[in-house]
N, C-alpha and C positions, 0 to 999 in steps of 0.2 A: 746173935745177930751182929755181922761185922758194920763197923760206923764205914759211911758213904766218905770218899775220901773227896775233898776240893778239887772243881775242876782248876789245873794251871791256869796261869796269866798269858796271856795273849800279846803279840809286839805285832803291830803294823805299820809297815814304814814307807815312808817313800822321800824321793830326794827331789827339789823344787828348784829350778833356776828362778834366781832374785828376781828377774824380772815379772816373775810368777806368782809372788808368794801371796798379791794380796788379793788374788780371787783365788789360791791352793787352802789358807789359812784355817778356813773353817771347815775343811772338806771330811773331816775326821771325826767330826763333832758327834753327827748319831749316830757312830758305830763305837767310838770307845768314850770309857768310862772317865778317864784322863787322858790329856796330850800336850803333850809338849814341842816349842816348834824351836832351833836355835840354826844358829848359822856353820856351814860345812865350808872347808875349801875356800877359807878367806874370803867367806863373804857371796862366792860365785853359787854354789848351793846352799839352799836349807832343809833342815833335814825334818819333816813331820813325821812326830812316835806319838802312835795313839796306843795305850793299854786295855784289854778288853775283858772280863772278865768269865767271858765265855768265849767257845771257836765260832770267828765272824763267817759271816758268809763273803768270799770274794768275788761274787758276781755283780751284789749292787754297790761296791765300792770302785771297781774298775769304770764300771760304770758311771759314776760320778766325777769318778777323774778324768775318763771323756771328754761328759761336759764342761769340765774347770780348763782341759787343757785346749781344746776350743775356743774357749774365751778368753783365752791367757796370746792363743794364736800360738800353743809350743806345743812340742809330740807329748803324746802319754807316757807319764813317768813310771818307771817299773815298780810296782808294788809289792811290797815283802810279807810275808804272814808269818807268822810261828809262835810255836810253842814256847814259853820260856821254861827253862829247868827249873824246879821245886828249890826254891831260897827262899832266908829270911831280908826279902829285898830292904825290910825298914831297918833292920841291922844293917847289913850292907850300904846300907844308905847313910846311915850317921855315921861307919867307919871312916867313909870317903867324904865326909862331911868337913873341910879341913877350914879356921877361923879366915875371916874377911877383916881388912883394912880398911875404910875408907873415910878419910876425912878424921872426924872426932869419933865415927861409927866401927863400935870391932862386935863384928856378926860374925856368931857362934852356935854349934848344934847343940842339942840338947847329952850332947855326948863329951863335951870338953869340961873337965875337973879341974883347967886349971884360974889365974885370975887375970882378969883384963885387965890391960894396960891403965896406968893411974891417969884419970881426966876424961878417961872415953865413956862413950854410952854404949852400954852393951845390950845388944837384939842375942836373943837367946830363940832359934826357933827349930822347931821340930821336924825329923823327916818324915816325908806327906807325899801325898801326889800331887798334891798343887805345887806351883814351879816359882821358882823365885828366891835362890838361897844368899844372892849378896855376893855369888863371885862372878857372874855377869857386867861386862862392860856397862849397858844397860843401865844396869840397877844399880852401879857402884858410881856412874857416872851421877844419875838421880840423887844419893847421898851425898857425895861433894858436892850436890849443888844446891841441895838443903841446907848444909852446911856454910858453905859460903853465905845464902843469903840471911840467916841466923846472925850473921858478922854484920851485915850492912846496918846502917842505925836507922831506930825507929823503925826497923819492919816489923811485925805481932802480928803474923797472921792471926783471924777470930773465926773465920769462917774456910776449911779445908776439907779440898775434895781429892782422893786417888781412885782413878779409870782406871780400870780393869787390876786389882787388886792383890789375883795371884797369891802366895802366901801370905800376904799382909805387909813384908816386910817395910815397904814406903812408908805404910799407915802410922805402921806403930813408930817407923824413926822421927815421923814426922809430931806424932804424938808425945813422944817422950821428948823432941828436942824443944818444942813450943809451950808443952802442957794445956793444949785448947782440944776440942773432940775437931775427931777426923771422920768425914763421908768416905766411906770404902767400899766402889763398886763394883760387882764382875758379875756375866753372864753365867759363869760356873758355878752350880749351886754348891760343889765340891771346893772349891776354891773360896768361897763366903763363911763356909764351914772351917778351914784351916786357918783364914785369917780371924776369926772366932775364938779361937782358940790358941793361936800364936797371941794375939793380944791380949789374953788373961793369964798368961803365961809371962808375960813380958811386964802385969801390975799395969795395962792399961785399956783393959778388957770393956769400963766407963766411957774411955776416950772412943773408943775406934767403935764405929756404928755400921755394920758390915751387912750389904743387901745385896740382893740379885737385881741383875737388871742391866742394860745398853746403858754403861753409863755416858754415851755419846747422843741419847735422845732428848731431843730437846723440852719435850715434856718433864722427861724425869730432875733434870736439871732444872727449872723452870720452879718448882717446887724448894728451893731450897737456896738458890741464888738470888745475892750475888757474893759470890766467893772470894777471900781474899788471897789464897792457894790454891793453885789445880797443877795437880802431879800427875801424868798418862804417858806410862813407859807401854807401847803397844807398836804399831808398825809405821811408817811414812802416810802410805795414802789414806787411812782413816782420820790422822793428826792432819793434813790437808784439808779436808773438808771438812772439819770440826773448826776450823780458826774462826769463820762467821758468827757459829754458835756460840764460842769460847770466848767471841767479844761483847756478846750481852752475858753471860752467865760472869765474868769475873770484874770483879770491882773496880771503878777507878782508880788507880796506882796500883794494884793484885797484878802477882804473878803469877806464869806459869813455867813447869818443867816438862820436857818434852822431852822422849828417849822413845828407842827402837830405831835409832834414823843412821843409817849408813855413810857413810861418807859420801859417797856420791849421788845421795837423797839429800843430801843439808840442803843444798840452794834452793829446788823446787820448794821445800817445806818452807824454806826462809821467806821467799817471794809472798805466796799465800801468808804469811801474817803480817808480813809487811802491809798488805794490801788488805788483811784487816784491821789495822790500824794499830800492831803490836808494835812497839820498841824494842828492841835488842838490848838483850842483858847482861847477857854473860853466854859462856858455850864449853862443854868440859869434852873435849876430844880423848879418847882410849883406844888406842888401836883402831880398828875398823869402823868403831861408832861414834856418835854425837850423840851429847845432848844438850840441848837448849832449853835459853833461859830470855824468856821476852816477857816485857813491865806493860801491863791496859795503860793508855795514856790518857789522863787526867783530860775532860770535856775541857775545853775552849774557855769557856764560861767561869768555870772554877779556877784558873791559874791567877790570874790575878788577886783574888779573895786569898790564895793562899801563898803570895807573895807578899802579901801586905801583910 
């Protein structure tokens, strides 16, 4: 009897103008198994690849893109389907896996034999399908900005939360750079599983407490705050309507890092926390992105007691 051979991997793709991306974002979600969303064309496209691990059906994703492109007010974006060729994509994957800089932070695959730099913290993480290796503006920007505030005096964070989680890589930097346990959230049960496991890999497997879940509901928050770090590298307009919430969930004088934000999204994001009562902290610009850094400002009531 000859063994049943794997069906291929599946690539579904399509390209988003920015102005689109943040009802395009999720549209991928019940058809592939993993996706990844990143920026095309400096910034003007983004490209959504979803992985499927069977052949999808292209009727009710066209479809779906319809409705998102309706709502977005843009034409329907052309969607791509295919086969991919028989590889060992997780080999491939750590080949092209090449070491990350940033900050104190030198992130590396599970494939580099050689030694990091004397003084740095090294993220050691595995290729996966969850997204997040450390050479994203994004993510790298999140690390200098860990980093930096690590340097400011008297800050310990005690209580640390990271939205939408992704490989973990925040978690654990955040982990390894503080030593206090880290909340690490993400709707993808695939991605709760890689950060699981990048953090025991990395000797902080204790630290990093990795759950599914909307880490933007205020319920689920609401349970665990109030936090004295919240880390949410994800997209502009959900980090918008989150500053409300993110001003009862984080503690008086707690910071927050904020990434996924375009350059030409920084001021609306700014506005919104301004107007929830953030302070401006710092801001790590990389090419086409921001990210921010805004301080809970201390009640009324309390500045004096801690002046005296």
């Amino acid at each position: 009897m000859t063994a049943q051979q794997p069906e291929p991997l599946w690539l579904i793709e399509l390209d988003v103008p920015s102005t689109g991306i943040d009802i395009f974002q999720g549209l991928l979600d019940p058809f592939a198994e993993a996706v990844s969303i990143f920026e095309a064309e400096n910034g003007a496209l983004w490209r959504i690849s979803g992985y499927s691990a069977g052949e999808p059906e292209r009727a009710p994703i066209e479809a779906a893109a319809a409705v998102a492109a309706c709502a977005a007010g843009l034409s329907v974006p052309e969607l791509r389907i295919e086969a991919l060729a028989e590889k060992d994509w997780l080999a491939e994957n750590r080949r092209s896996f090449a070491p990350v800089s940033a900050a104190r932070f030198f992130v590396h695959g599970s494939n580099f034999d050689g030694v990091p730099p004397a003084g740095s913290i090294p993220i050691m993480l595995n290729a996966g399908p969850a997204f997040g290796a450390g050479s994203h503006e994004t993510t790298r920007g999140c690390l200098i900005a860990f980093d930096g505030l690590a340097r400011r005096r008297n800050f310990a964070p005690k209580r640390i939360l990271d939205i939408g989680c992704g490989s973990g890589i925040l978690a654990i930097a955040m982990a390894k750079l503080w030593d206090r346990p880290v909340r690490a959230i993400d709707h993808d049960p695939l991605a709760v599983q890689t950060t699981k496991e990048n953090a025991s890999a990395n000797a902080v497997g204790e630290l990093v407490e990795a759950t599914g879940g909307d880490g933007l509901n205020p319920n689920l928050l609401r349970c665990h705050q109030p936090y004295d770090l919240v880390a949410a590298n994800i997209l502009s307009q959900p980090l918008i309507d989150f500053a409300p919430r993110l001003a009862v969930a984080l503690a008086p004088e707690g910071f927050t890092v904020l990434s996924g934000i375009l350059r030409e999204q920084q001021n609306e994001v700014r506005a919104a926390y301004r107007q929830a009562g953030f302070i401006a902290a710092g801001s790590v610009p990389l090419g086409e992105w921001r990210t921010l850094i805004y301080r809970r400002d201390m009640p009324p009531e309390n500045r004096v007691a801690r002046i005296t």
